[in-house]
C-alpha positions as CSV (number, residue, x, y, z in Angstrom):
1,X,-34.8,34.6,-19.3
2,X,-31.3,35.1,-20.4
3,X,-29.8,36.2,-17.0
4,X,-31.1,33.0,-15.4
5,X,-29.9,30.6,-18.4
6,X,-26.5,32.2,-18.1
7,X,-26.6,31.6,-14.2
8,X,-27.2,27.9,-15.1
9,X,-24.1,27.9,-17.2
10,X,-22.0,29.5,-14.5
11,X,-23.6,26.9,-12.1
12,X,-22.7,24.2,-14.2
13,X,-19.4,25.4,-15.5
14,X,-18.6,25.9,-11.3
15,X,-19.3,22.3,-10.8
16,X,-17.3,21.1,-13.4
17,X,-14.4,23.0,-12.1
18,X,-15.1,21.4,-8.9
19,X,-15.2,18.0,-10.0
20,X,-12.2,18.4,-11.9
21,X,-10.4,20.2,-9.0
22,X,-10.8,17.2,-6.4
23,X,-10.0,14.5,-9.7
24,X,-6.8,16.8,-10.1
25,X,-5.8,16.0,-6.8
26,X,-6.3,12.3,-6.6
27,X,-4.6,12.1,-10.4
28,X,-1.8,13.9,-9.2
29,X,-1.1,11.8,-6.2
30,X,-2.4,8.3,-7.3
31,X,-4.2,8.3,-10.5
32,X,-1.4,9.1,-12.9
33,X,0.8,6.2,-11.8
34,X,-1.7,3.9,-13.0
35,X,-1.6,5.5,-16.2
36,X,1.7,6.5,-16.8
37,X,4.1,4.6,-14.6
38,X,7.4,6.4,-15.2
39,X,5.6,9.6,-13.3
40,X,6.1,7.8,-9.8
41,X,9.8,8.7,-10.5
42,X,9.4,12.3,-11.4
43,X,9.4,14.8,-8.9
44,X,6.2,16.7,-7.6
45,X,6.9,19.5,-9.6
46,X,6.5,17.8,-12.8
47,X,3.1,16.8,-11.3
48,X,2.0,20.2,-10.4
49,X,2.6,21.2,-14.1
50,X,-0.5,18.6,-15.0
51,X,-2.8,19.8,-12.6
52,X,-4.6,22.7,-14.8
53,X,-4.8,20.1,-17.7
54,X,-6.0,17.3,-15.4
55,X,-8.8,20.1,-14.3
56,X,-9.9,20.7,-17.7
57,X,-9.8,17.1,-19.1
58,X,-10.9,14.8,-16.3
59,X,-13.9,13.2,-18.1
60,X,-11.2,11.7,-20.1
61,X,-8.9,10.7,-17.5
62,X,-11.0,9.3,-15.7
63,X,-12.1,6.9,-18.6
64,X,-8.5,6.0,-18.5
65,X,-8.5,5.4,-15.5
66,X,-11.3,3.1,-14.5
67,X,-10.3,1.3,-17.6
68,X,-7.4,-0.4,-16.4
């Protein structure tokens, strides 16, 4: 019982990951200029630093995103 709950977790902790993984790509190259506009001037670098926050937090990005 617990060994299969906690593969369940994994399973849905992996897709979450995933989805936030592909969303990190598209925020880093599109998605963020429609938020933030000044970060079409930065360099790619300063991009790259958002990635493992955009990962973690894309349900609210993407909120953000679809809002505007």
């Amino acid at each position: 019982m617990l060994k299969s709950t906690l593969i369940i977790l994994i399973v849905i902790f992996g897709v979450y990951v995933l989805i936030g993984f592909l969303f990190g790509l598209y925020f880093i190259f599109k998605g963020a200029k429609q938020i933030d506009p000044l970060i079409a001037e930065s360099k790619f670098s300063v991009r790259l630093l958002l990635f493992p926050g955009t990962i973690a937090t894309w349900p609210f990005l993407i909120t953000k995103i679809f809002k505007k």
